[in-house]
Backbone as ProteinMPNN parsed JSONL, in Angstrom:
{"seq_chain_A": "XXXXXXXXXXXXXXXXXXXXXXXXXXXXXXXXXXXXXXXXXXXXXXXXXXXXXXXXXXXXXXXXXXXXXXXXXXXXXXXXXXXXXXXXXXXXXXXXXXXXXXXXXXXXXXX", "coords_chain_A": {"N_chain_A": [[130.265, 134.446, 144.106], [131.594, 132.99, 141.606], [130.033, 130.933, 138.55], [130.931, 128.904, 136.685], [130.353, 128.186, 133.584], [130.257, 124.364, 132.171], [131.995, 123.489, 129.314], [132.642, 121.25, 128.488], [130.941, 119.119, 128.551], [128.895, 116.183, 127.906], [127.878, 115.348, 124.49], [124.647, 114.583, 123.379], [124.699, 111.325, 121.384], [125.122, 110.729, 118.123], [122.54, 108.923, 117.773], [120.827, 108.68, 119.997], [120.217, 111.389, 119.557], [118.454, 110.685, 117.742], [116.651, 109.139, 118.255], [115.208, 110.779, 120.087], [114.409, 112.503, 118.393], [112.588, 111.389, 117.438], [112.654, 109.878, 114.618], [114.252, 107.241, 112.123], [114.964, 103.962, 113.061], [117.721, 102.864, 112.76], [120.032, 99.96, 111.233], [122.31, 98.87, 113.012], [120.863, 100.056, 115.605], [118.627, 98.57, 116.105], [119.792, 96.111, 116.008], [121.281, 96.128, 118.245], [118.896, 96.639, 120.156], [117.703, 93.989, 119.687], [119.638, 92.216, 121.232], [119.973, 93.637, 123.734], [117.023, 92.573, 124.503], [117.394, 89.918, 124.048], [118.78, 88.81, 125.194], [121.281, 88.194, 123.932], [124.576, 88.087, 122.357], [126.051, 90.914, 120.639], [126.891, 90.031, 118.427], [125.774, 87.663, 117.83], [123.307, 88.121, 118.236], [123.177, 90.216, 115.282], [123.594, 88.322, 113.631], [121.489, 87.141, 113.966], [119.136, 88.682, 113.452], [120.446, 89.715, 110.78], [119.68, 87.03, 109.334], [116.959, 86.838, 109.41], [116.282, 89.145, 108.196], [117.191, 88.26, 105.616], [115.976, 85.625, 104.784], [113.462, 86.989, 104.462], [113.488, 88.634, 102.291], [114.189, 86.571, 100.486], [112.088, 85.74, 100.151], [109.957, 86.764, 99.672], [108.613, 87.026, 97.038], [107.303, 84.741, 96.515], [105.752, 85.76, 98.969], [105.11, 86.864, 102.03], [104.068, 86.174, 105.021], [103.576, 87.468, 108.501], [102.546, 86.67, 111.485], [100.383, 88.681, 112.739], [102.234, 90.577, 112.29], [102.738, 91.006, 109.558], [102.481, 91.914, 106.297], [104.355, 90.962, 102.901], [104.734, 91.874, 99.99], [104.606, 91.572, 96.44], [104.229, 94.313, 94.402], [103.074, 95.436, 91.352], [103.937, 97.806, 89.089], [102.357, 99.967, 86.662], [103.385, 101.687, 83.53], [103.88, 104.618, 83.409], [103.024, 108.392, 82.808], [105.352, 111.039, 83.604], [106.675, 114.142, 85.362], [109.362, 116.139, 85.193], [111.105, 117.839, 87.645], [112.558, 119.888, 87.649], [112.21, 121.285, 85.009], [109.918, 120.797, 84.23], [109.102, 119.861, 82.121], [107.917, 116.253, 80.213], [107.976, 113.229, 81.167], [108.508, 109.697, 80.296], [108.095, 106.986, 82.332], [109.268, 103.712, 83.379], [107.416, 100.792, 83.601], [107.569, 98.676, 86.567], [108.677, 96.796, 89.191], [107.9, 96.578, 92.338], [107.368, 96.596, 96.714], [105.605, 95.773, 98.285], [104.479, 96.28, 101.767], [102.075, 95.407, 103.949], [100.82, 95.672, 106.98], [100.075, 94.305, 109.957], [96.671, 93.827, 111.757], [97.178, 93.207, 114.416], [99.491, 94.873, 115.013], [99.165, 97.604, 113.496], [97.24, 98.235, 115.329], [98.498, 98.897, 117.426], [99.63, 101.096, 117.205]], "CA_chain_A": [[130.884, 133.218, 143.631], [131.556, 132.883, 140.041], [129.783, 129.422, 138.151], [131.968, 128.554, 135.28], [129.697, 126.39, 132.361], [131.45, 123.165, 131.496], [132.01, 123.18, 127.792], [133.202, 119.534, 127.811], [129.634, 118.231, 128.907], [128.747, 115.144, 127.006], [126.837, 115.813, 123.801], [124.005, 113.545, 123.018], [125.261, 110.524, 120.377], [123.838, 110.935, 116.953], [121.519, 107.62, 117.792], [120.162, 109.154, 121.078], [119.115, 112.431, 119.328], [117.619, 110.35, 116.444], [115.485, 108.385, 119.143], [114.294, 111.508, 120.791], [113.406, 113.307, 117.889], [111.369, 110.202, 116.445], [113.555, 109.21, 113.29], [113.933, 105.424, 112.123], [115.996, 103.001, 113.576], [118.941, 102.2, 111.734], [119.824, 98.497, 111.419], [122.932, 98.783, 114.062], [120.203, 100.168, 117.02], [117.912, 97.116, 115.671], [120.894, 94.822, 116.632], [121.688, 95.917, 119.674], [117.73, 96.288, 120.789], [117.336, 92.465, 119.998], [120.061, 91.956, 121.848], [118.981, 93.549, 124.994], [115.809, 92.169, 124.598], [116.933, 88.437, 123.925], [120.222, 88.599, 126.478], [121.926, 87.349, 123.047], [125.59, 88.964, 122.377], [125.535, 91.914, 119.575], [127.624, 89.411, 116.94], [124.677, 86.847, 117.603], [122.179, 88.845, 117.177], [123.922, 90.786, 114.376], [123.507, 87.007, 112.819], [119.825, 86.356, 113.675], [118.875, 89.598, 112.267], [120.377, 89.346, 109.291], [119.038, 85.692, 108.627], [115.797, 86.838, 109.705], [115.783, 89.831, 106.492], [117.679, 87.778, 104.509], [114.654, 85.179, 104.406], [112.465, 87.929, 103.935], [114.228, 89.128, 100.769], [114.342, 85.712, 99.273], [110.477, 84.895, 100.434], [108.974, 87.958, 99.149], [108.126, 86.767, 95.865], [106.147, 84.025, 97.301], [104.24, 86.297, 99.404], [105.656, 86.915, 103.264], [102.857, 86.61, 106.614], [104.235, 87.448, 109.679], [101.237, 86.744, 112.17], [100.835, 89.647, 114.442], [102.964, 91.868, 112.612], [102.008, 92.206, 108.782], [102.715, 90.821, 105.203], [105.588, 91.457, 102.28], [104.398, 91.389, 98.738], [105.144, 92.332, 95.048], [103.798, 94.764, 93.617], [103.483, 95.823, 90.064], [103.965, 99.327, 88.685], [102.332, 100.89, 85.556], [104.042, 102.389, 83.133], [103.352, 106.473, 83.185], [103.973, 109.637, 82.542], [105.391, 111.881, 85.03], [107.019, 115.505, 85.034], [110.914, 116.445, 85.92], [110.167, 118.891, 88.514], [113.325, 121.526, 87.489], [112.268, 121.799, 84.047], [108.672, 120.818, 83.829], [109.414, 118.728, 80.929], [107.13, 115.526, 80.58], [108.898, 112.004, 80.988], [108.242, 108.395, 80.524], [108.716, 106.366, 83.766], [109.117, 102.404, 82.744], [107.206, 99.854, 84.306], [108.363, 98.413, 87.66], [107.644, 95.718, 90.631], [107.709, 97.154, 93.974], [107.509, 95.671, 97.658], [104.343, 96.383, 99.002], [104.011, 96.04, 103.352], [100.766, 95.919, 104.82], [100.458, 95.452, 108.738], [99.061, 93.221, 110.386], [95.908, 94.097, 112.578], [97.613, 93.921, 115.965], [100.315, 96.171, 114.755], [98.152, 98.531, 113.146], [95.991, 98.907, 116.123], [99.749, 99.484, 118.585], [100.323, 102.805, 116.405]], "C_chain_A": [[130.558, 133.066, 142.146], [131.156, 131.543, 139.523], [130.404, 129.475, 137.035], [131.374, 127.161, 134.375], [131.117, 125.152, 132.442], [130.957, 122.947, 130.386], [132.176, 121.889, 127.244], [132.251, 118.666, 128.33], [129.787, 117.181, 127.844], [127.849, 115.513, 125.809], [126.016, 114.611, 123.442], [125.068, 112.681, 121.294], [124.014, 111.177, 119.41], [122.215, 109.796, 117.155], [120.538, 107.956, 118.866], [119.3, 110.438, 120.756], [118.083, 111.696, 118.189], [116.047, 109.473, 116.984], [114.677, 109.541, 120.016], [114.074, 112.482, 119.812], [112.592, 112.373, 116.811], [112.434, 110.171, 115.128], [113.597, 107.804, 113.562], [115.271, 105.483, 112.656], [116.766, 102.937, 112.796], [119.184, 100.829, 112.173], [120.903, 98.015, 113.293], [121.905, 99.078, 115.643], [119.249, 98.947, 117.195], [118.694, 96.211, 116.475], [121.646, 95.297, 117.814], [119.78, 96.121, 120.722], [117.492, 94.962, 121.098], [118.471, 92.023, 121.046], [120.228, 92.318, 123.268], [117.873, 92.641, 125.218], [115.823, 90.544, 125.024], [118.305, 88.287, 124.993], [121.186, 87.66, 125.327], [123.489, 88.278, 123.056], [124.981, 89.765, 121.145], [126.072, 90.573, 118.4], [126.64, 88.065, 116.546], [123.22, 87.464, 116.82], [121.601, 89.755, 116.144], [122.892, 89.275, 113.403], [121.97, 86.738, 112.642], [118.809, 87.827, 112.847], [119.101, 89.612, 110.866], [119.812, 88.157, 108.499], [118.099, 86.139, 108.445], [115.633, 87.812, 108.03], [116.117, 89.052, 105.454], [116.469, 86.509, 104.054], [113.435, 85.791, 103.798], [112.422, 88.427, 102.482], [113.823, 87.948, 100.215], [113.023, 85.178, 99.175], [109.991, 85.9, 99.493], [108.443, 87.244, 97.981], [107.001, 86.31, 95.544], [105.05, 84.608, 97.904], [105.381, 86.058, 101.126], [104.515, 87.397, 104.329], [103.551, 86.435, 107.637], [103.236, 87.882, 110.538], [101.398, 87.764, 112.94], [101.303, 91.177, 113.872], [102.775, 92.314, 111.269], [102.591, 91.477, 107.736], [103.489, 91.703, 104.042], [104.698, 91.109, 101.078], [105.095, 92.106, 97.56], [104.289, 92.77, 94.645], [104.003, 95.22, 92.115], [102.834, 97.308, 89.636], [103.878, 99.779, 87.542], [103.194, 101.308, 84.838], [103.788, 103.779, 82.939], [104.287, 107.485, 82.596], [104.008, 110.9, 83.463], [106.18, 113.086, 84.615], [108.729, 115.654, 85.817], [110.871, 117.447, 86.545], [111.123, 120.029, 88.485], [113.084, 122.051, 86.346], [110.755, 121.752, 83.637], [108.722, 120.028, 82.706], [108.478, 116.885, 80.871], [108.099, 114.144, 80.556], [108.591, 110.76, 81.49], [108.927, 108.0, 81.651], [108.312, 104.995, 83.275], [108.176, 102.089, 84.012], [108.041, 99.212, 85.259], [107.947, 97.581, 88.838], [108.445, 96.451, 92.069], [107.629, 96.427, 95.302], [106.94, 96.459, 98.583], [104.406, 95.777, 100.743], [102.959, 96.081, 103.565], [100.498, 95.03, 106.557], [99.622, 95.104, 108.818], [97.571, 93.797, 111.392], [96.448, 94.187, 113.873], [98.847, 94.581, 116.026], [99.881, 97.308, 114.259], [97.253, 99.177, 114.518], [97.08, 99.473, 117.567], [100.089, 100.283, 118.329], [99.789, 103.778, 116.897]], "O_chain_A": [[129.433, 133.033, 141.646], [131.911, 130.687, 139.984], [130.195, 130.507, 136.396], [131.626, 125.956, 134.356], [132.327, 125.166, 132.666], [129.869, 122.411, 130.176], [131.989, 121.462, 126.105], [132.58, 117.508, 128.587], [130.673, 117.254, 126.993], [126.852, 116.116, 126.206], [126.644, 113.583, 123.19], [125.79, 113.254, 120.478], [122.907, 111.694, 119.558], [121.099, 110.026, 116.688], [119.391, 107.54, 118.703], [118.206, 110.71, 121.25], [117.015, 112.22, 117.874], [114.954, 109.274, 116.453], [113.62, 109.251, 120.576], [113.5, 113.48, 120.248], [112.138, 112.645, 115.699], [113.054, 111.227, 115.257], [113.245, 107.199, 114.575], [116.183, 106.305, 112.746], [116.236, 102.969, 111.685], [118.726, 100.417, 113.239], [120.55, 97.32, 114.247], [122.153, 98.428, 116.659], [119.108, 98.395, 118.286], [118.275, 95.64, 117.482], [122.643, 94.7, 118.22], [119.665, 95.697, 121.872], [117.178, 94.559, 122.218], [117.972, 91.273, 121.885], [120.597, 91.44, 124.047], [117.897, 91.939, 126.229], [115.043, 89.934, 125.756], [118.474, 87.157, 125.451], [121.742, 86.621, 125.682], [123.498, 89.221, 123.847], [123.873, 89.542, 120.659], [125.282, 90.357, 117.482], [126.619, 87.514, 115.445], [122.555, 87.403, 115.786], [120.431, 90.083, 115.944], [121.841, 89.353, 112.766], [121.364, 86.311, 111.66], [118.021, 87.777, 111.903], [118.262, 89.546, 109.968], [119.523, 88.206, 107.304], [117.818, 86.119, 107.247], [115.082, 87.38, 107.018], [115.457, 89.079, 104.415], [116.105, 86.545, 102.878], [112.657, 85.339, 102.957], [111.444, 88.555, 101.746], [112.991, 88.111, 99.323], [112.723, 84.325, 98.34], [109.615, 85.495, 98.393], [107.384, 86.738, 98.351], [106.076, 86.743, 94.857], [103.863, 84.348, 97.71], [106.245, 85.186, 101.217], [104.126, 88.551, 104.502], [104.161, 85.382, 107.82], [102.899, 89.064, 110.587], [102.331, 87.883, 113.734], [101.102, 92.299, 114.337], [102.628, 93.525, 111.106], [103.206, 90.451, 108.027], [103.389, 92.929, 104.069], [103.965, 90.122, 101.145], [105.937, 92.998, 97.661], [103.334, 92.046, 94.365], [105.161, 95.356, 91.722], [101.702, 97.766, 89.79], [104.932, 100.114, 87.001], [104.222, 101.424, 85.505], [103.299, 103.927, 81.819], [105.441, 107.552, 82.172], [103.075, 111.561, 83.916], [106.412, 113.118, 83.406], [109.011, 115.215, 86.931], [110.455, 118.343, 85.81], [110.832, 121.064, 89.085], [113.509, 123.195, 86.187], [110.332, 122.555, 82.805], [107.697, 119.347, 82.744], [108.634, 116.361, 81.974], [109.04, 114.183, 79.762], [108.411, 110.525, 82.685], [110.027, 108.427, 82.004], [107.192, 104.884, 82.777], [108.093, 102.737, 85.055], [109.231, 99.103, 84.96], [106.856, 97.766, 89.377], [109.624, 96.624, 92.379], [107.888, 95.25, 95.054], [107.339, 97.347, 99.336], [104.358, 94.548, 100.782], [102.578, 97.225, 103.316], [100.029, 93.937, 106.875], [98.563, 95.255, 108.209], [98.137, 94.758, 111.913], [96.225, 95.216, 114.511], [99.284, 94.869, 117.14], [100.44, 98.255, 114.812], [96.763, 100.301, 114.626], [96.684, 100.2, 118.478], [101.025, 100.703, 119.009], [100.098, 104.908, 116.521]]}, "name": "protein", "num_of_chains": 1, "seq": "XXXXXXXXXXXXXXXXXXXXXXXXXXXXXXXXXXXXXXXXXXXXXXXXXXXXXXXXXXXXXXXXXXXXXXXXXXXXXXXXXXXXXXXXXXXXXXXXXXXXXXXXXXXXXXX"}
């Protein structure tokens, strides 16, 4: 008896291989996680996601604590001198503010 593959199997989605070979989330798997999670629709919790960064963005400045899970800040960046790595050549890099994370203790200790 002859077995004949099936070529028209399903192939994993790009989002399914990106979750089983560890890669980040993208914002779309984000918004449909919360929305499992909270039994919200996707276009809701499309909405509470985005509020939720969009606070984040406009807090930062201030300083951002999110108990539990870890804190948003500004950092500030030197001015140096760094190297162009096809020519070896030496080259000013301006000064710059940054957006420092640091985790919270009971996220830090769930890793």
């Amino acid at each position: 008896m002859e077995v004949i593959s099936n070529t028209y199997a399903r192939k994993p989605r790009e989002s399914e291989n990106r979750k089983m070979e560890g890669h980040p989330v993208n914002k779309h798997e984000l918004i449909e996680a919360v929305a499992k999670k909270t039994k919200l629709t996707k276009r809701d919790a499309s909405a509470a996601v985005d509020a939720a960064l969009e606070a984040i963005k406009k807090s930062t400045k201030k300083g951002v604590a999110i108990a539990g899970f870890g804190s948003f800040s500004v950092s500030n960046r030197k001015a140096r001198t760094g190297r162009n790595p096809r020519t070896g050549e030496a080259i000013k890099i301006r000064a710059s503010k940054t957006v420092r994370f640091r985790p919270g203790k009971d996220y830090k200790s769930s890793l």
